[in-house]
N, C-alpha and C positions, 0 to 999 in steps of 0.2 A: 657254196657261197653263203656268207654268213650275212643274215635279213640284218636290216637297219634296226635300231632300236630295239635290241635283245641284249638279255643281261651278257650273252657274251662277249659285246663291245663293249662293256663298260660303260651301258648309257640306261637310263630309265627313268621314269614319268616324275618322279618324286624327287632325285636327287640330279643336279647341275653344278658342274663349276662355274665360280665366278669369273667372268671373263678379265683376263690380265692376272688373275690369281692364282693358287693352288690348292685353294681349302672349298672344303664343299658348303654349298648353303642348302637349305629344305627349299625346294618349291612348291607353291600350291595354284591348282586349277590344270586346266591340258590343255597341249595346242601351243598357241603363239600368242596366248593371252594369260601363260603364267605369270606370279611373280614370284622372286626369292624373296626370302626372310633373313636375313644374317643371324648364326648361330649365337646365343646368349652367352654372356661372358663366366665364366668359369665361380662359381662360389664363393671361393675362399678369396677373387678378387675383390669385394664387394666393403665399403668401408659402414666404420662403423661406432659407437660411443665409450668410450671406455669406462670402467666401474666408478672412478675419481672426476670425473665429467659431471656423468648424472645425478653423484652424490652432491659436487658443486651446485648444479641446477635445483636440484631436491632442496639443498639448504637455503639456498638465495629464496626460492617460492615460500618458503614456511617465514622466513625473515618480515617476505612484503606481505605475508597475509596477516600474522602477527601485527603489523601497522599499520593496514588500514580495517582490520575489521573493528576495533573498538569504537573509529571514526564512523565507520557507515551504523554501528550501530547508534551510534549517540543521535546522528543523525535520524535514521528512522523514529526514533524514542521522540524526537523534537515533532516529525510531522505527525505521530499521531496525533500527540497532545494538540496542536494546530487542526488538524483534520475534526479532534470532539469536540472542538470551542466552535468551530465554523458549524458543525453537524447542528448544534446546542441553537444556533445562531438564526440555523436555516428553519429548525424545528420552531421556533418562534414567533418569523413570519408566514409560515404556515399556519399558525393558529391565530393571528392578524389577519388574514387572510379568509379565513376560516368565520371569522366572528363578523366583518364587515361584510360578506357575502351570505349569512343566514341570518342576520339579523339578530345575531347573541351573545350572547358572553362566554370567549370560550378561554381557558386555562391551560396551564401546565400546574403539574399537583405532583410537589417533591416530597419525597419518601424516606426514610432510614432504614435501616434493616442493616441486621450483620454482615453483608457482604459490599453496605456503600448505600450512596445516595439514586433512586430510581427517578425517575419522573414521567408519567402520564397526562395524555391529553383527554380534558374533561369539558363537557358543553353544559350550561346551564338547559336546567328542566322546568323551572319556574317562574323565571324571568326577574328573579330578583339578583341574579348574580351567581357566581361560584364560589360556596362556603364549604367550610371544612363538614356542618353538620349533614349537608345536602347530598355530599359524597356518601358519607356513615350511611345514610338512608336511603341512598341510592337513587336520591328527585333528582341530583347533576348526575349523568350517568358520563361514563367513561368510555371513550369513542376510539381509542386505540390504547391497543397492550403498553405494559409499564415498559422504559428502556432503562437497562444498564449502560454506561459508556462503555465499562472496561470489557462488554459484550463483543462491543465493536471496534474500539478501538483499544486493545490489549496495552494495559498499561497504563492507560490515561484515566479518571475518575474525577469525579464532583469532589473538592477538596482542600485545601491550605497547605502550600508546602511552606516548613520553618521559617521564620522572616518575614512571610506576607505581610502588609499593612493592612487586614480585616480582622476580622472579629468572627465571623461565621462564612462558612463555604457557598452558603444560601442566604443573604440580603434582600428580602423582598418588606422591608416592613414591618417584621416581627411575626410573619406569615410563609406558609410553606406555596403560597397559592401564586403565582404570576396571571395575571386576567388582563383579558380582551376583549373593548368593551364593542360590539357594531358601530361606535362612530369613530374607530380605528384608534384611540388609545391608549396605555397601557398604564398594569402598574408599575412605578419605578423601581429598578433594583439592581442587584447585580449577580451574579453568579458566576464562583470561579470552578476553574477548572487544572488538574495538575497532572503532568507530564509523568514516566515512570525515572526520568533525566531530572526528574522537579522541576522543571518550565512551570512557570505558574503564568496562567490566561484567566482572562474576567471576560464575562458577557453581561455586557451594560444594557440595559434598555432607559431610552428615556421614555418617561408618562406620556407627556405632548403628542410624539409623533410615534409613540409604541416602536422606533425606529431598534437594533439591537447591534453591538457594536461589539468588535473582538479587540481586546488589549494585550498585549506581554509587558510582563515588570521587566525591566532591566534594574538587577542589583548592584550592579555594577556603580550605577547614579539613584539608584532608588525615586526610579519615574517609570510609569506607564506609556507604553508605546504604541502606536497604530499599527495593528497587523491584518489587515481586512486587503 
């Protein structure tokens, strides 16, 4: 008599018909808390992209990136420029800030050099104020390293792009010196700034309230705009 569950019935732990069917599925576990798995469908039925599909796809992506990358980049080119007029901006009332809380006169001190305009923050050592000879001599000493913009913001610089209504990239009065004085204000002047888009921005300060202000030209109407 042939035992239950021996390969010679045609029955074993692993392999079960599906009930109502005739094909076999894999089962897994033992007992009467297996389950089947139904058998995975054959390979070659398996769909799939044709050569002329993906080429389509392929070309259509190179089309949209082709039209919006020159956008995104103009656009980035625009916020840096924005980003060194505010930095410029912010750098400023820090040194207002700076002067009325130590009781001194403190500066920014613009620079030239071959590779653009610098500018450092300088405190009076004497109490006569921030002069160009004071620096040379080092009685106004220099209280942080010189910054580049295009350091930090690639592209953007102290500068005139063609057209501008200035005369110099640096307007302080015939002086490279911007000063703050401890009863909070300032000398007047302006300092532009220019995009690698050529966005051109000014940073205004008035004298009164040492206050500093961020401008874009629109050439469009040849006017100065609020951009703060």
């Amino acid at each position: 008599m042939k035992s239950r569950g021996t390969p010679a019935d045609g029955f074993c732990h692993h392999c079960v018909r599906e009930r109502g069917f005739g094909r076999p599925v894999t089962a897994y576990g033992f007992g009467r808390g297996r389950f089947p798995r139904r058998p995975r469908p054959p390979v070659g039925t398996s769909a799939g992209y044709t050569f002329l599909e993906i080429l389509f796809i392929s070309t259509l992506l190179c089309i949209l990136a082709g039209i919006s990358v020159p956008s995104v980049l103009a656009a980035v080119d625009r916020s840096r420029g924005a980003g060194a007029a505010r930095y410029l901006a912010t750098r400023m009332a820090l040194a207002r800030a700076r002067a009325v809380g130590r009781s001194k006169t403190v500066a920014l001190h613009f620079e030239q050099d071959v590779r653009g305009t610098w500018f450092s923050v300088v405190e009076d050592g004497n109490g006569d104020g921030v002069h160009t000879t004071d620096i040379n001599q080092q009685i106004d000493r220099q209280i942080e390293a010189p910054v580049l913009l295009s350091d930090l913001f690639p592209g953007a610089s102290i500068g005139l792009a063609a057209g501008t209504p200035a005369a110099s990239a640096v307007t302080l009065g015939g002086t490279m010196i911007l000063s703050f004085s401890p009863n909070g204000t300032a000398t007047s002047g302006s300092v532009y700034i220019v995009g690698r888009d050529r966005t051109q921005w000014v940073v205004r300060v008035l004298g009164v309230t040492a206050r500093a202000r961020v401008l874009r030209y629109e050439r469009a109407t040849n006017v100065w705009v609020n951009a703060d």
